[in-house]
Wavefront OBJ file of the C-alpha trace (Angstrom):
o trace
v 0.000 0.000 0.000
v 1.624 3.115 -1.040
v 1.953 5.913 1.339
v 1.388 8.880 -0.837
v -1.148 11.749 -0.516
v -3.746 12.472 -3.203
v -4.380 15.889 -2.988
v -7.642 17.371 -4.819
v -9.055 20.655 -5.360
v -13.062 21.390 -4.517
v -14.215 23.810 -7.214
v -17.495 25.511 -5.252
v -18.595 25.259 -1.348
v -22.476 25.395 -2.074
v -24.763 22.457 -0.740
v -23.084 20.076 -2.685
v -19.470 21.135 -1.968
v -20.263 21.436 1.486
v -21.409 17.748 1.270
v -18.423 16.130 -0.625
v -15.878 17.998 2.210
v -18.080 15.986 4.554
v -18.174 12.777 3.634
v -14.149 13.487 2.464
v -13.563 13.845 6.590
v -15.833 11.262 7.652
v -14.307 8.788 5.421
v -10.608 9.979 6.189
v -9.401 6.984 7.777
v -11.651 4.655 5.603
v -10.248 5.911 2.674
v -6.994 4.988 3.105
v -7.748 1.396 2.832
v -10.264 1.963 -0.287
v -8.025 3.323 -2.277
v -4.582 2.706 -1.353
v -3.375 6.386 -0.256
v -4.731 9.046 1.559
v -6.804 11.609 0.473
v -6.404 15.406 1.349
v -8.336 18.704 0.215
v -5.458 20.907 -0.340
v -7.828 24.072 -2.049
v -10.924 25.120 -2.061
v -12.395 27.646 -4.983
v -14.884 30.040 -4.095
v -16.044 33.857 -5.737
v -15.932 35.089 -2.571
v -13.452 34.495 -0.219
v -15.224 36.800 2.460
v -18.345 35.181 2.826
v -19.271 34.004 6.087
v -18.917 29.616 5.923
v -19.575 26.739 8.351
v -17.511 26.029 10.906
v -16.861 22.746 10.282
v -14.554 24.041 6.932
v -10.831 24.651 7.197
v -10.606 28.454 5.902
v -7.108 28.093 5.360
v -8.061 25.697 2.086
v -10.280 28.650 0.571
v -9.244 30.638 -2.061
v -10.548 32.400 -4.891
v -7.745 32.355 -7.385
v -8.294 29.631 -9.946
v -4.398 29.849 -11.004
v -3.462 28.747 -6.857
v -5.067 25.320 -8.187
v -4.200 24.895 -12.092
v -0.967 25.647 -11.748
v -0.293 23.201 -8.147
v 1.339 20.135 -9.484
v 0.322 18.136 -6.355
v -3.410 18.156 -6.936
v -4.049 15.062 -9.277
v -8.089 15.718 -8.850
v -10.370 18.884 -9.288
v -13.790 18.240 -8.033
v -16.101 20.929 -9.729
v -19.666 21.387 -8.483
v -20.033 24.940 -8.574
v -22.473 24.532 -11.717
v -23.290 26.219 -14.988
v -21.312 26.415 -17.755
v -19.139 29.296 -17.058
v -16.765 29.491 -15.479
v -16.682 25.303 -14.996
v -15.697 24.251 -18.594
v -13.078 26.518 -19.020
v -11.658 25.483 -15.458
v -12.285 21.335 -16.409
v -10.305 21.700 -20.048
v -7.886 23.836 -18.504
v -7.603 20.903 -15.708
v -7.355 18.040 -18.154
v -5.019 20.002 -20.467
v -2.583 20.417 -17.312
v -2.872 16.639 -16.646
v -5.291 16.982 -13.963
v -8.236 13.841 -13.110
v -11.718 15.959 -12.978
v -14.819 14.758 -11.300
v -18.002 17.209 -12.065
v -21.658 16.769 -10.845
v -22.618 19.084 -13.856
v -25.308 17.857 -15.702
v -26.040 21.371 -18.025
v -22.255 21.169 -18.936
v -22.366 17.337 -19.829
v -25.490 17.818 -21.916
v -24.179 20.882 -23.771
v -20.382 20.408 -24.323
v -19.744 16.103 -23.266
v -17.793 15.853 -25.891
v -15.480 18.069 -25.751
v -14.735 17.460 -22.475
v -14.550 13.627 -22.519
v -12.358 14.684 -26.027
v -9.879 16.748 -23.894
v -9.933 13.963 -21.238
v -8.916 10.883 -23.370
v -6.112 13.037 -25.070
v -4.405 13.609 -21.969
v -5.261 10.181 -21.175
v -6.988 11.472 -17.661
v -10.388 10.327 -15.862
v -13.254 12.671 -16.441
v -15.777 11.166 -13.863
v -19.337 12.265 -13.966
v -22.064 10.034 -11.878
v -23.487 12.606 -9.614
v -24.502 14.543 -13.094
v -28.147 12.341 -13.068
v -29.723 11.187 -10.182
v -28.178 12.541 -7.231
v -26.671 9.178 -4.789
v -28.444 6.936 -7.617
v -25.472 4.991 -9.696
v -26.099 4.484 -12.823
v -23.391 6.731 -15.004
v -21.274 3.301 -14.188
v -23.763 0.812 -14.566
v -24.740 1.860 -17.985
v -20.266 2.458 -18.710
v -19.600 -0.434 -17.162
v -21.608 -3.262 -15.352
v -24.602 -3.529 -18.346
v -21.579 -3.127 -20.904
v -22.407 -6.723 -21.957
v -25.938 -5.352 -23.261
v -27.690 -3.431 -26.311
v -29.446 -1.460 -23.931
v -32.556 -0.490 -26.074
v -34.582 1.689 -23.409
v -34.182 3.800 -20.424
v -37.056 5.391 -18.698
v -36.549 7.384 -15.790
v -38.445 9.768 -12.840
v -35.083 11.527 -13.081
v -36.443 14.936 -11.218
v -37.586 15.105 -8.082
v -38.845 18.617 -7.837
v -42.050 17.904 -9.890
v -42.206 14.297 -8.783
v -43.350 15.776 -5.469
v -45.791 18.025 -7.238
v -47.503 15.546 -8.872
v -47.079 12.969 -6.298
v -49.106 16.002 -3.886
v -51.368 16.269 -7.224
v -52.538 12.338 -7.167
v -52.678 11.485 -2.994
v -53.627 14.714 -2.100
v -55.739 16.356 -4.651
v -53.622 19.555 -4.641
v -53.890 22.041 -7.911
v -50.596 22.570 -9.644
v -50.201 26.011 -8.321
v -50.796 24.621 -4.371
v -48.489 21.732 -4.517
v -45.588 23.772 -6.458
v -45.845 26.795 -3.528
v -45.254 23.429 -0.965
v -42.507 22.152 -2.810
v -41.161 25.949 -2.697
v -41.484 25.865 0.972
v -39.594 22.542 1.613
v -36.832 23.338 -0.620
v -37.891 21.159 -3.638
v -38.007 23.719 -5.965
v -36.191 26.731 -6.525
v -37.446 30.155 -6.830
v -37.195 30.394 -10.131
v -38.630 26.664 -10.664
v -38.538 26.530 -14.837
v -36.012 24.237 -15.449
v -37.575 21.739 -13.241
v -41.507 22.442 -14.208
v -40.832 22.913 -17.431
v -38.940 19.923 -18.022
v -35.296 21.583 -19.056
v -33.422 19.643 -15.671
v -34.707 16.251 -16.682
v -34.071 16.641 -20.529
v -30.410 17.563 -19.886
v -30.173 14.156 -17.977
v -31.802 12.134 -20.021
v -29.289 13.233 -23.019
v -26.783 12.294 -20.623
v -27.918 9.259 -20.179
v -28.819 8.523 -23.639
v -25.307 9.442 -24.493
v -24.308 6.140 -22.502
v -26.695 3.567 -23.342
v -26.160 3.767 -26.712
v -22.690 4.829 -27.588
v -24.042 7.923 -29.496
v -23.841 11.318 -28.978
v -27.028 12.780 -27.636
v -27.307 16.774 -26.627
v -29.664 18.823 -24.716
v -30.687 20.186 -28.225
v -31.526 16.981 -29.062
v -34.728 15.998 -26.259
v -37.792 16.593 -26.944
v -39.469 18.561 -23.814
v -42.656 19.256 -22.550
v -43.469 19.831 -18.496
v -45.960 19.382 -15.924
v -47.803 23.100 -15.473
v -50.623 22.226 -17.921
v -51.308 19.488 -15.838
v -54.752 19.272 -14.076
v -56.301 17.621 -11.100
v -58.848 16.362 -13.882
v -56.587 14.804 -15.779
v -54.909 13.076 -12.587
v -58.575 11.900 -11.888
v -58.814 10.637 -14.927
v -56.176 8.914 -14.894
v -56.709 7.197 -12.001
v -59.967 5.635 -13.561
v -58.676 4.670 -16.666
v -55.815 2.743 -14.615
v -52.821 5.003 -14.533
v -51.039 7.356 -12.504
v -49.120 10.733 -14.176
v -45.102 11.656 -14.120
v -42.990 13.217 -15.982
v -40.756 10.714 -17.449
v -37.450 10.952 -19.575
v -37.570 8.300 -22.390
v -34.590 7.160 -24.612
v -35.754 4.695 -26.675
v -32.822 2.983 -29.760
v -35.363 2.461 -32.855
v -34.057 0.435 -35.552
v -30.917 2.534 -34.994
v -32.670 5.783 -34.516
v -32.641 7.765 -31.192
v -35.560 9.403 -29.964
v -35.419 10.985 -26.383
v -38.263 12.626 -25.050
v -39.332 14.531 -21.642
v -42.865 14.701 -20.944
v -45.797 13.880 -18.980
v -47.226 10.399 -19.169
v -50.121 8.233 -18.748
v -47.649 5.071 -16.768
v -49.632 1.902 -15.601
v -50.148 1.427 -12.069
v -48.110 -1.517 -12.409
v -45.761 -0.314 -14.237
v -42.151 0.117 -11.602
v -42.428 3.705 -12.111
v -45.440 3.991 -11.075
v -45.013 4.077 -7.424
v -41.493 6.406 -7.315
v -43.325 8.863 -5.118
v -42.530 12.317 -3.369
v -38.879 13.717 -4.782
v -37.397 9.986 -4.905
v -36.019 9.275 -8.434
v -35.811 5.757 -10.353
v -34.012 4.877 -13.444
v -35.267 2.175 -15.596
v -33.361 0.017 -18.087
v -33.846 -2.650 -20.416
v -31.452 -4.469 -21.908
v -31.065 -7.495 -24.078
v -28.958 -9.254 -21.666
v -29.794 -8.360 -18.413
v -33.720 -7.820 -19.257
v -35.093 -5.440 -17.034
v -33.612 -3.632 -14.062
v -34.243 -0.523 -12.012
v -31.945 1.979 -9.822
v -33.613 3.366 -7.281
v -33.187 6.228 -4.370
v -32.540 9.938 -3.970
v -31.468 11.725 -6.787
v -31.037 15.094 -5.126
v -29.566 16.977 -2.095
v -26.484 17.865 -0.055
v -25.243 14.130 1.034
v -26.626 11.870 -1.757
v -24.807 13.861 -4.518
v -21.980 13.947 -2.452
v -22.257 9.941 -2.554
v -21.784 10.051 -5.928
v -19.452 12.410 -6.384
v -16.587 10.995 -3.266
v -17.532 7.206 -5.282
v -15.813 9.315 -8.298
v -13.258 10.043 -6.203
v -12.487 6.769 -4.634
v -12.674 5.412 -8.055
v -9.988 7.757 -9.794
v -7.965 7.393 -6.653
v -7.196 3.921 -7.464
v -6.783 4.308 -10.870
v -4.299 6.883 -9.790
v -2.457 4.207 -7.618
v -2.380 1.649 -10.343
v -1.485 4.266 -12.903
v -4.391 3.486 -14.756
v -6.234 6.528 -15.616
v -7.791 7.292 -18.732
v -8.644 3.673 -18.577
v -12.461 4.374 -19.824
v -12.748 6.957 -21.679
v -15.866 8.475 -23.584
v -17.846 5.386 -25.000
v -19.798 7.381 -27.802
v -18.090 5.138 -31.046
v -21.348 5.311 -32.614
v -23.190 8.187 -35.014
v -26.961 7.125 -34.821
v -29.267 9.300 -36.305
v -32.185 11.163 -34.070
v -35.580 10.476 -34.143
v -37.812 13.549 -34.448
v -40.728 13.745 -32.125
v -43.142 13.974 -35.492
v -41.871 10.107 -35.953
v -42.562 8.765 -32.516
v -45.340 6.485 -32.043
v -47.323 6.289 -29.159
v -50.664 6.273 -27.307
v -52.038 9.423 -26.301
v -54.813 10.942 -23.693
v -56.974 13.526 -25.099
v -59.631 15.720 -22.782
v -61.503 17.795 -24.772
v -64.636 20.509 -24.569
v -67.687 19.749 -26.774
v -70.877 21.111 -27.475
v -72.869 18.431 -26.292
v -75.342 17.893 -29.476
v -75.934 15.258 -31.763
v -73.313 14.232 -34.299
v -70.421 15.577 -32.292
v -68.117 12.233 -31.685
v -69.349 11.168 -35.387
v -67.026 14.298 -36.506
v -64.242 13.899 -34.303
v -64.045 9.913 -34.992
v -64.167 10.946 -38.916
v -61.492 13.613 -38.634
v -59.300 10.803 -37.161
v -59.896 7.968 -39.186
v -58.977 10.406 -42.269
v -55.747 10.776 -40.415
v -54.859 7.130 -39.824
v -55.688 7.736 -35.502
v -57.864 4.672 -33.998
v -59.402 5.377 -30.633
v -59.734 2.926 -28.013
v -62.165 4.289 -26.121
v -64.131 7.350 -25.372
v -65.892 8.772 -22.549
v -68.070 11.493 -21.723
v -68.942 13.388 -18.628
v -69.607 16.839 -17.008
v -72.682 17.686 -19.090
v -73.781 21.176 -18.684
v -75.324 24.185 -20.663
v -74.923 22.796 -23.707
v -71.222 21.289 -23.182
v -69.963 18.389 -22.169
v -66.348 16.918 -21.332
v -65.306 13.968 -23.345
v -61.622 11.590 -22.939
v -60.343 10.037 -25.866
v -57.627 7.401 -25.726
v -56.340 6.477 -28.964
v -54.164 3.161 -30.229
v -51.004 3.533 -31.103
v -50.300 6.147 -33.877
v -47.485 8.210 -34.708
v -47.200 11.798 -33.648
v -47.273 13.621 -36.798
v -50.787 11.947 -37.668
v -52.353 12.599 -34.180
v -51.143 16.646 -34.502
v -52.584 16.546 -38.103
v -55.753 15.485 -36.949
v -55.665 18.049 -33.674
v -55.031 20.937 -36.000
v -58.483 19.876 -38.114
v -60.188 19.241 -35.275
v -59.377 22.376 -33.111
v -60.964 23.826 -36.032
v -64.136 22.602 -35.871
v -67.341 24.671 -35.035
v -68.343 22.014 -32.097
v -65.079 22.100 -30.275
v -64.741 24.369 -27.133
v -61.633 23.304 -26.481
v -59.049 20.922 -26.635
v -57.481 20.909 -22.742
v -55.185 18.278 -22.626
v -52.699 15.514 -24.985
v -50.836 13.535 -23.088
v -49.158 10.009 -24.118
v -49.540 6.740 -22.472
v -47.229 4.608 -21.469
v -47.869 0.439 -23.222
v -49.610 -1.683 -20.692
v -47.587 -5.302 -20.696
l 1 2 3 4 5 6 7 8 9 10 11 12 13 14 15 16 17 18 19 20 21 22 23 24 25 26 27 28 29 30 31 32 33 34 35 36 37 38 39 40 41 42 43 44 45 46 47 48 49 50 51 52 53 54 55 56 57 58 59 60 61 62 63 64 65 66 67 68 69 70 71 72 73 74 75 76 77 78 79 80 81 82 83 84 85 86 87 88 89 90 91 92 93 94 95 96 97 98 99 100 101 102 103 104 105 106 107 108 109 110 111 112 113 114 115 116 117 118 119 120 121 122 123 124 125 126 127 128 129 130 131 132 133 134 135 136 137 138 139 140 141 142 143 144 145 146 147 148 149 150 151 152 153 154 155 156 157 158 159 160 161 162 163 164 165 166 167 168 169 170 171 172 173 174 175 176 177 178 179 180 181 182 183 184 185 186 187 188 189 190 191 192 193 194 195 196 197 198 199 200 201 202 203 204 205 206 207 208 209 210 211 212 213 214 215 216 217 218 219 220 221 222 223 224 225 226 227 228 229 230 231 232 233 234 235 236 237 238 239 240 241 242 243 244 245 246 247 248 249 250 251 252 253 254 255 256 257 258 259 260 261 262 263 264 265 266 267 268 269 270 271 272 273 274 275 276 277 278 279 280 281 282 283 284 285 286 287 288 289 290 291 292 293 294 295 296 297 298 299 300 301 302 303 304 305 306 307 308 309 310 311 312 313 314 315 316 317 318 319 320 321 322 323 324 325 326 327 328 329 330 331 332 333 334 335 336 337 338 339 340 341 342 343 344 345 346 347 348 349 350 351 352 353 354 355 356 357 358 359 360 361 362 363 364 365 366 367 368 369 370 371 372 373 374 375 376 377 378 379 380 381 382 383 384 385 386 387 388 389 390 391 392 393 394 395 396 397 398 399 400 401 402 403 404 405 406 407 408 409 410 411 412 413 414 415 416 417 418 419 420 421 422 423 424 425 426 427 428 429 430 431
């Protein structure tokens, strides 16, 4: 067992920062005999050196001058999880070009630029080390590198945001509006105050490109995900769902078709049997399926100060050895393939449809007709809430690809005897 010091750098002291330094001292002692060597924060990058910190940090390790760190050959790791894209890729290529291991918990930078940073990193031959990017304490950056490397993975679904999990989770149980159950999630630190890139989807498509990226050895970018959120989402709809056997999330699909990509965020109509079903409150689950391993799920918290720290000081321990056995670089990106993208227009689905009638005779003779021109078969239809001359009716069709169902829409939003067409959302297959 060698007796040498790895000495890292933690880029940003926020939650997550304050997390890693954590678990870094708890595990001091532990850590010696994971890895082979000790372990030792030598610097700490902040933008303000002044700012008042917790006690339990060593102020002498703070420091706001990036060059302190770059240009320190002793640190062999720079931990960033300060977030956003700038400053943090400029500091990560500059680290890799100086020979430096990185591990980052930045998911907007991985779905934006991967590949040039995973480019800079095999060059140099150095680890770039990214797990606590999706998912929080949840492993699966390594499964899907390594331990399902024996499969064509051919799906991944995932609850892979846990900010509007708990929304609609407070939706289904507790009959909350969007509005009520978004203000609660405010107040428990779920959501941020600016909430968009969680209700609107942004958070979860980033991840699921990253993710994407891995299962299918192809390069997949945020620009690249379809994206729709949850604020259109109604207590009705929830209601109906429950009737018609389902519950809603949000899911983040990545689907290989004949060769094709097609990644998607959106609502969805998931079985109640279905695993994801019951990943409740701001828990997260990952979903794979493989042609080896079959089916298999990851489970757990995919947010917060301790489980992303997880994550990210499992990085750690894992470049640390490779750093021992003088071994790094070993893996380095996995994206050998070129597979096209699958627009949304392609995608074939089920869908949900709620719409707003004038309740007279002849009305679900048009709709049907306006569909059937458009190659869309409906599995069923009800009708409710009759009053003054309207009534409510749900329409869920077979499958049928997207551009055919939005054909249809447009025709039928046209129509003198529609109100209003309130909801589309797409179902999930029953097995």
């Amino acid at each position: 067992m060698e007796s040498k010091v790895i000495k890292i750098a933690l880029l940003g002291l926020g939650n997550v920062g304050t997390g890693v330094y954590k678990v870094l001292e708890n595990q001091k002692d532990l850590l010696v005999k994971k890895i082979g060597s000790q372990v030792e924060i030598k610097k700490i990058l902040v933008r303000d050196k002044n700012k008042k910190r917790s006690d339990i940090v060593n102020s002498e390790l703070i420091t706001d001058n990036w060059q302190e760190i770059i240009q320190d050959e002793e640190i062999q790791i720079i931990v960033e999880v300060m977030g956003g894209i700038e400053p943090a890729k400029t500091y990560i290529l500059e680290a890799l070009e100086a020979g430096k291991n990185v591990v980052t918990a930045n998911k907007d930078l991985l779905a934006e630029y991967g590949k040039d940073l995973l480019n800079m990193a095999s060059l140099h031959n150095k680890d770039l080390a990214f797990e606590a990017s999706v998912a929080g304490g949840i492993p699966i950056v390594r499964p899907l590198k390594q331990c399902l490397a024996a499969n064509n993975i051919y799906e991944i679904m995932g609850i892979i945001n846990g900010t509007t999990n708990y929304i609609l989770t407070k939706m289904t149980y507790e009959n909350l509006d969007f509005d009520k159950a978004l203000e609660e999630a405010k107040k428990l630190g779920y959501a941020e105050a600016d909430p968009t890139a969680d209700i609107e989807g942004y958070d979860a498509a980033r991840k699921i490109a990253i993710l994407a990226s891995l299962a299918f050895q192809s390069r997949v970018s945020f620009k690249d995900v379809y994206v729709e959120g949850i604020t259109k989402i109604s207590t009705a709809d929830i209601e109906y769902a429950r009737e018609l056997g389902y519950v809603i999330k949000l899911v983040g699909i990545a689907r290989n078709v004949n060769d094709n990509i097609e990644t998607r965020v959106h609502p969805m109509f998931l079985p109640k049997d279905h695993p994801l079903a019951s990943v409740n409150d701001s828990f997260n689950a990952v979903f794979v399926r493989g042609d080896a391993v079959g089916e298999a799920m990851f489970f757990g918290r995919g947010a917060g100060e301790l489980p992303t720290a997880s994550a990210v000081v499992g990085d750690i321990i894992d470049i640390g050895r490779n750093i021992i056995h003088h071994s790094t670089g070993r893996i380095s990106c996995t994206c050998y393939n070129n597979l096209n993208i699958h627009p949304i227009s392609e995608v074939e689905t089920s869908y949900y449809l709620r719409m707003k009638v004038k309740d007279k005779p002849g009305v679900m003779a048009s709709i049907a007709s306006v569909f059937g021109n458009h190659d869309v078969s409906l599995a069923s239809v009800i009708q409710k809430h009759r009053t003054q001359g309207k009534a409510e009716i749900v329409i869920v069709t077979d499958i049928v690809k997207e551009k055919y169902l939005q054909d249809a829409l447009q025709i039928i939003k046209g129509l003198s005897i529609i109100e209003e067409i309130s909801a589309v959302i797409r179902v999930g297959d029953k097995n």
